[in-house]
N, C-alpha and C positions, 0 to 999 in steps of 0.2 A: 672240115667236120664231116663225120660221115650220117650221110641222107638216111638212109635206114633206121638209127638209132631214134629219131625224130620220128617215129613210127608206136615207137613201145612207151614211150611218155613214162611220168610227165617231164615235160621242159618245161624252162621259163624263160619269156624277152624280156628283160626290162631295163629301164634306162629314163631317161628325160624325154619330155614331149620334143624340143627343140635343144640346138648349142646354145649356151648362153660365155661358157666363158671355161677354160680349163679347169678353176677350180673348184665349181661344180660339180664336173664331168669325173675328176680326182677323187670327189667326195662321195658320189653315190657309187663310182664303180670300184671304193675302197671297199664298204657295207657288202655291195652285192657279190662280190669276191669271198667275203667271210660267208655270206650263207648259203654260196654255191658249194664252199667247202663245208660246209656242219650239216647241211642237207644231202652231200655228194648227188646233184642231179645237174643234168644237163642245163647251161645258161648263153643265152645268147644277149648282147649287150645292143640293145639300141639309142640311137638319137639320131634326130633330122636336123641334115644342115641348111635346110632352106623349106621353111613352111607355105608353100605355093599357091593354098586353099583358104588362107585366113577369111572370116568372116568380113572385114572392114581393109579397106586397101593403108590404112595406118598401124595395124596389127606388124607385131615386131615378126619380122620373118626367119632368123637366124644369123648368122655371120656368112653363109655363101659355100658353095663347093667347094674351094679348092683348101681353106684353111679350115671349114667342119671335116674333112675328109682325113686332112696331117692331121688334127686334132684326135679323131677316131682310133686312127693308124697308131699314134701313141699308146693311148688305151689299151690297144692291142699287144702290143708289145711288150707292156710293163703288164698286163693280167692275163694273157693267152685267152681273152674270150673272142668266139666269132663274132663279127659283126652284121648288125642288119641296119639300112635304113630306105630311105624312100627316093624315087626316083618320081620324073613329072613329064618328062620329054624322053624324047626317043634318044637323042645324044647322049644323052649324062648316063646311060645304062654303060658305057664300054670305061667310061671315065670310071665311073663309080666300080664297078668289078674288081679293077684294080688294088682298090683297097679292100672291100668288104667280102662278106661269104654269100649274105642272103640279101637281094634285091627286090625291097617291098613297094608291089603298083598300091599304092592308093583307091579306097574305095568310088571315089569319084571316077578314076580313071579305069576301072578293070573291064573297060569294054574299047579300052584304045587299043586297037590292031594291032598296031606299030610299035608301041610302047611292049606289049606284053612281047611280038618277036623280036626286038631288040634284047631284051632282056631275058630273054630264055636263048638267044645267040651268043650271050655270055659265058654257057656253061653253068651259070650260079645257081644254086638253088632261085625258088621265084617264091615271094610270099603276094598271093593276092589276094587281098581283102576284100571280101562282098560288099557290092555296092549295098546303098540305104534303100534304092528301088526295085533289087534284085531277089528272086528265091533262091534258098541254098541250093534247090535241083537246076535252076539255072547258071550256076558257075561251070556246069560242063562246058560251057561255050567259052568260057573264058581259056579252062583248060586243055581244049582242044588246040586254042589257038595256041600255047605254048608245045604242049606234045606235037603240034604240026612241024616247031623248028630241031626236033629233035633233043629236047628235055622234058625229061620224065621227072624229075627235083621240083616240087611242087606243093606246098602248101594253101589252107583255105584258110582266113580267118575271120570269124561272124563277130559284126560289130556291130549288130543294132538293126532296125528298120524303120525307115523315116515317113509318116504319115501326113507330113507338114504340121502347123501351129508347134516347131519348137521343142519337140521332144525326139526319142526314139524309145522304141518297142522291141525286145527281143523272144524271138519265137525258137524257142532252145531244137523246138525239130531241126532246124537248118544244121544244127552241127552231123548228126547220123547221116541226114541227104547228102550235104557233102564229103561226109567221108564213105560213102558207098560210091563215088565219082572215084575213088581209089586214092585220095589224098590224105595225109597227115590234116588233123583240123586240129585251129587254134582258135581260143576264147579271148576277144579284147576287150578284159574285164575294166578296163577304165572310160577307153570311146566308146563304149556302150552305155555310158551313165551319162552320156553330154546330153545337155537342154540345146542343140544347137542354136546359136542366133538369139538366144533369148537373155543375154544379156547387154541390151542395147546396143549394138554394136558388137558384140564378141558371145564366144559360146562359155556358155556356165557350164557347171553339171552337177552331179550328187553320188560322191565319194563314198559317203557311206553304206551304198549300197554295192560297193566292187568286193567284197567277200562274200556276197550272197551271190552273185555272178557269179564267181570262179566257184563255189561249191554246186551251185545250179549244172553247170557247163560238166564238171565230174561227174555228174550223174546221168550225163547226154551223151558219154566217149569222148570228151576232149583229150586229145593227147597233149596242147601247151597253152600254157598260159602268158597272153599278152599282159603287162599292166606297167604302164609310165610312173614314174616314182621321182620324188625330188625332196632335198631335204628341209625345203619353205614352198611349198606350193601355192600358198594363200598370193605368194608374189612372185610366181614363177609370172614370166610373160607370155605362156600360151597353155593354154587348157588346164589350167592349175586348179580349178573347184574340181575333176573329175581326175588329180592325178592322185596316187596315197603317198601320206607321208613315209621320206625313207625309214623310218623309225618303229612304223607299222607292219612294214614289210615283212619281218620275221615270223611276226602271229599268222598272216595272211598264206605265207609260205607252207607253214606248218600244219593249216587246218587241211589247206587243200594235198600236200605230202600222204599225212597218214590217216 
C-alpha cells in the first residue's frame, strides 16, 4: 500500500477486536469489502491474534501468532486488503511483517525502545497508538525512536486519556499536535469509548457514543478512522460493549464520508 495516500484521508481500519474463528473474520470482512467498494475509500483490515493486555489473566486472548497470522494471510488473499495488527514483543515484529503491511505498538507499549526499533527495522509502516498517560505533543519521542531506525511510514493514533477510577477522556487537540509532528493521525473511535476495568474484571464501554467521536475527530484533521466491528458484539469475547455492530457500520461510514 502506498504510505502517502494515508496522508489525504479519509481511510478506515476496521476489523474484530481479537480472532475468534474464520467464520467471523469471513463475515465482517465480507460487509467491509462491500462498503469499501460503495464508498471507494481506502480500507485497512484489522484483527489481533493474541490480546496480551487483557484486564483479568482469564480474559480469552485469541488463537496465538502463527494460525491468527495464516488466518489474516487468507483474508488477504481472497479481499486484497492490507493488513494491520498488534505486536507486544520485540520478536514477533520480523514474524509478523511477514504477513501484514502495517505493525500496530499498543498504547501501553509506545514508549518500548525496542519494540518501536524492531518494528520500524521492518520496513512496515508503524501505527503507534498514544499512550492513555501521554500528550499528543509527546509522541514525538516515540516517533523519533522509529525515524531513528530509518522509517519515516508512521502513523499516530489518539485513543483516549486515562485519569484512573475507569473511564477515558478524550482531548480532541492531540489529534492537530500530533499531526504537526508530521504524521498521518488516526481516530480510535471505539477504544476511546472503553470504561476500562470497570466491568468487574474486564473493560466495558459506550458504543453509542463512537459516531459522535469519529465526527468530533473530522473536525480536528483526522485523516482515518479506527473502529472494531463485529456482527454480535454483545458476545464478542473482548471489548464488545465499545465495538459497533457490523450492521451499523454503513450509516457510521457514510456520516463521517460526506
Amino acid at each position: 500500500m502506498n504510505f502517502q495516500d494515508l496522508r489525504k484521508g479519509p481511510f478506515f481500519v476496521l476489523g474484530p477486536c481479537v480472532i475468534e474463528n474464520m467464520d467471523i473474520l469471513q463475515t465482517i470482512a465480507a460487509e467491509v469489502d462491500r462498503l469499501r467498494d460503495k464508498f471507494a475509500v481506502p480500507v485497512i483490515f484489522k484483527a489481533s491474534y493474541d490480546k496480551a493486555n487483557r484486564t483479568s489473566v482469564s480474559g480469552y486472548r485469541g488463537l496465538g501468532m502463527r494460525e491468527g497470522l495464516q488466518m489474516l494471510a487468507e483474508i488477504k488473499n481472497q479481499y486484497g486488503f492490507p493488513l494491520i495488527t498488534d505486536i507486544h514483543e520485540s520478536h514477533q515484529a520480523d514474524i509478523a511483517a511477514e504477513y501484514v503491511d502495517i505493525l500496530q505498538i499498543p498504547a501501553f507499549l509506545c514508549r518500548q525502545t525496542d519494540l518501536l526499533l524492531a518494528a520500524a527495522g521492518t520496513g512496515k509502516i508503524v501505527n503507534i497508538k498514544k499512550a492513555q498517560f501521554l500528550s499528543g505533543q509527546d509522541m514525538r519521542y516515540p516517533v523519533e525512536k522509529v525515524r531513528s531506525a530509518g522509517n519515516e511510514q508512521i502513523l499516530l493514533t489518539e485513543r483516549g486519556t486515562m485519569f484512573g477510577y475507569n473511564n477515558l477522556v478524550v482531548d480532541f487537540r492531540n489529534l492537530p499536535d500530533m499531526a504537526a509532528i508530521g504524521c498521518p493521525v488516526v481516530m480510535d473511535c471505539t477504544h476511546s469509548v472503553q470504561r476500562p476495568g470497570a466491568g468487574g474484571g474486564k473493560t466495558i464501554g459506550n458504543r453509542e457514543f463512537v459516531p459522535a467521536m469519529a465526527m468530533a475527530a473530522k473536525a480536528f484533521g483526522a485523516n482515518g478512522y479506527f473502529m472494531e466491528v463485529h456482527p454480535d458484539p454483545d458476545n464478542a469475547p473482548s471489548d464488545g460493549p465499545n465495538m459497533v455492530f457490523l450492521k451499523d457500520l454503513e450509516k457510521i461510514m457514510e456520516k463521517i464520508i460526506f
